[in-house]
C-alpha positions in Angstrom: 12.2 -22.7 -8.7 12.9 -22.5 -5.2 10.5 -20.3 -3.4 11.6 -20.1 0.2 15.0 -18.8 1.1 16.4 -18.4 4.8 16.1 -15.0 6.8 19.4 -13.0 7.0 17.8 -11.6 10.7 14.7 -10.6 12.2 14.0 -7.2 13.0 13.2 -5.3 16.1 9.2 -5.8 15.4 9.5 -9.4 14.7 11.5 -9.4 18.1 8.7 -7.5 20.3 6.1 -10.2 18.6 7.8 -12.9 19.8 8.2 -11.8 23.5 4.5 -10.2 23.5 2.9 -13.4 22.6 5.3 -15.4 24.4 4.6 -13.0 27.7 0.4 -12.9 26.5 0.3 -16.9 25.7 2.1 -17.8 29.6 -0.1 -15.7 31.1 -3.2 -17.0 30.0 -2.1 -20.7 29.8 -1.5 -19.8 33.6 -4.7 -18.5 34.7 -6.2 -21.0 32.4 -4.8 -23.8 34.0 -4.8 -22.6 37.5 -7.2 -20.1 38.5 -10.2 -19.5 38.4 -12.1 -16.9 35.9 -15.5 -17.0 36.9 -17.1 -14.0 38.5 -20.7 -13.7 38.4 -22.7 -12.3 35.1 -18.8 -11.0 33.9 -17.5 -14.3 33.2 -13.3 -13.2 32.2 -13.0 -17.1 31.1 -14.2 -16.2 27.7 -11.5 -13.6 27.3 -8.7 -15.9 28.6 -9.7 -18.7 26.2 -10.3 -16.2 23.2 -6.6 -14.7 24.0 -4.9 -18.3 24.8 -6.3 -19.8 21.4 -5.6 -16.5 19.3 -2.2 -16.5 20.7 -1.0 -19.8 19.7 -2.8 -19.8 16.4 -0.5 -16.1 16.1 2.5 -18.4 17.5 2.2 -21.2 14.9 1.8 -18.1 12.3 5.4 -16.3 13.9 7.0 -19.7 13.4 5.6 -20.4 9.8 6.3 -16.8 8.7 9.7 -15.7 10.6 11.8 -18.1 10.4 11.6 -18.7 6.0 11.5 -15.7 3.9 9.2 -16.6 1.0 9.8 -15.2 -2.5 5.9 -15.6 -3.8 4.5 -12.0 -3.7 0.9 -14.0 -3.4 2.1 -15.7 0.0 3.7 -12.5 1.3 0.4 -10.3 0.5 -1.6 -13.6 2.3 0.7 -13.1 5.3 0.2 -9.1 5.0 -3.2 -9.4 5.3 -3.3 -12.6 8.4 -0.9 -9.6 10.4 -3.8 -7.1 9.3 -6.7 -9.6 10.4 -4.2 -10.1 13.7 -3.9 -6.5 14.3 -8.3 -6.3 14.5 -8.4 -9.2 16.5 -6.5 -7.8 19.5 -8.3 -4.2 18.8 -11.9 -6.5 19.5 -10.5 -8.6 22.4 -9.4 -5.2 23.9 -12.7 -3.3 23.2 -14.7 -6.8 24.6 -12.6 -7.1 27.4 -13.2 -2.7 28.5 -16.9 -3.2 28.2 -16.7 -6.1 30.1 -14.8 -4.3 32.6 -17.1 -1.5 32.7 -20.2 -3.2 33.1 -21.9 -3.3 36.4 -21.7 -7.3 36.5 -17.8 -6.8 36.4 -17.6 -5.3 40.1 -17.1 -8.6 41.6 -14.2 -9.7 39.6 -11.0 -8.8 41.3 -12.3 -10.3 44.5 -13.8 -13.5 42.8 -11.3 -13.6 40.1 -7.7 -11.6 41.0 -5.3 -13.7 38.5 -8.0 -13.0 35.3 -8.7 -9.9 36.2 -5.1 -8.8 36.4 -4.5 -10.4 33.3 -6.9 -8.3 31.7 -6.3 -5.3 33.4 -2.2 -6.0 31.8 -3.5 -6.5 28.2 -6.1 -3.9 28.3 -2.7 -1.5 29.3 0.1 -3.1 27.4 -2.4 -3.7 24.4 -3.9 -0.1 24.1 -1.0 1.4 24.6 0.6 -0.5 21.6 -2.4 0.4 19.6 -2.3 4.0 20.5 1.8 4.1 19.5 0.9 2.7 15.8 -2.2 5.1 15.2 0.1 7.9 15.9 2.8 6.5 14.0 0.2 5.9 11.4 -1.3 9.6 11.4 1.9 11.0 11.5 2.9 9.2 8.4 -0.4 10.2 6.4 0.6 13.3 7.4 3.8 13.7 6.4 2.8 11.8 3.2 0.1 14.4 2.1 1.1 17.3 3.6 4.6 18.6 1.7 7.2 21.0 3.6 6.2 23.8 1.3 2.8 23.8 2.6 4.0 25.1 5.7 5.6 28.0 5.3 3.4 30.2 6.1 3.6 28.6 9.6 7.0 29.0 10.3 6.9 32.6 8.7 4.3 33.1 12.0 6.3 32.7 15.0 9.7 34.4 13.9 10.2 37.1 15.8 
């Protein structure tokens, strides 16, 4: 029984992962390599290495999961659940990395620091944002899930004038 087939096409989602953690991994292979992330009690070199090595552990994962399309519902649900535990990951990273940013030991860091800081300062945006997009999606699912169009009427019955 064979149990992997070949993807017809990837969709827009598997699209924006690819170019986020292409754009995400770059970046902090960059400052990594090249800059310095060291500034004072705030040390941003913990953040770069936790979001270089996340990022190409999520790489390896795109390439494994994308490219196939595997037919075990065990392996899909295992996959389901590595994109869940991805998901908290970056939600921790971002939460670290704004306390680190708002502590007073963080005041020196886009003097000592610029290419980290900036860094940070992109994925705290580009990464919060992103989370903020899917809880709304989210809620306005749940709410369109449990709340049917009858249950409303009353509402629209309100405004007509």
């Amino acid at each position: 029984m064979q149990e992997v087939e070949a993807k017809r096409k990837l969709t827009p989602a598997d699209g924006a992962h690819v170019f986020y953690t292409a754009t995400f991994l770059v970046g902090s292979y960059i400052v990594k390599s090249n800059y310095a992330t060291d500034c004072g009690k705030a040390d941003l070199g913990l953040f770069v290495d936790f979001l270089f090595y996340g990022l190409l552990i999520w790489a390896t994962f795109l390439v494994v999961s994308l490219i196939p399309r595997y037919k075990n519902e065990n392996l899909r649900l295992f996959f389901n659940l590595l994109d869940l535990v991805y998901g908290l990951f970056h939600v921790a990273l971002v939460i670290y990395t704004a306390v680190l940013f708002n502590s007073k030991d963080a005041s020196d860091c886009s003097r000592l620091a610029p290419q980290a800081h900036l860094l940070a300062n992109v994925y705290i945006i580009i990464t919060g944002f992103t989370a903020a997009v899917v809880i709304l999606g989210f809620s306005l699912w749940v709410f369109r899930r449990f709340v049917k169009p009858s249950d409303m009427t009353g509402f629209a019955n309100q405004y007509d004038v």
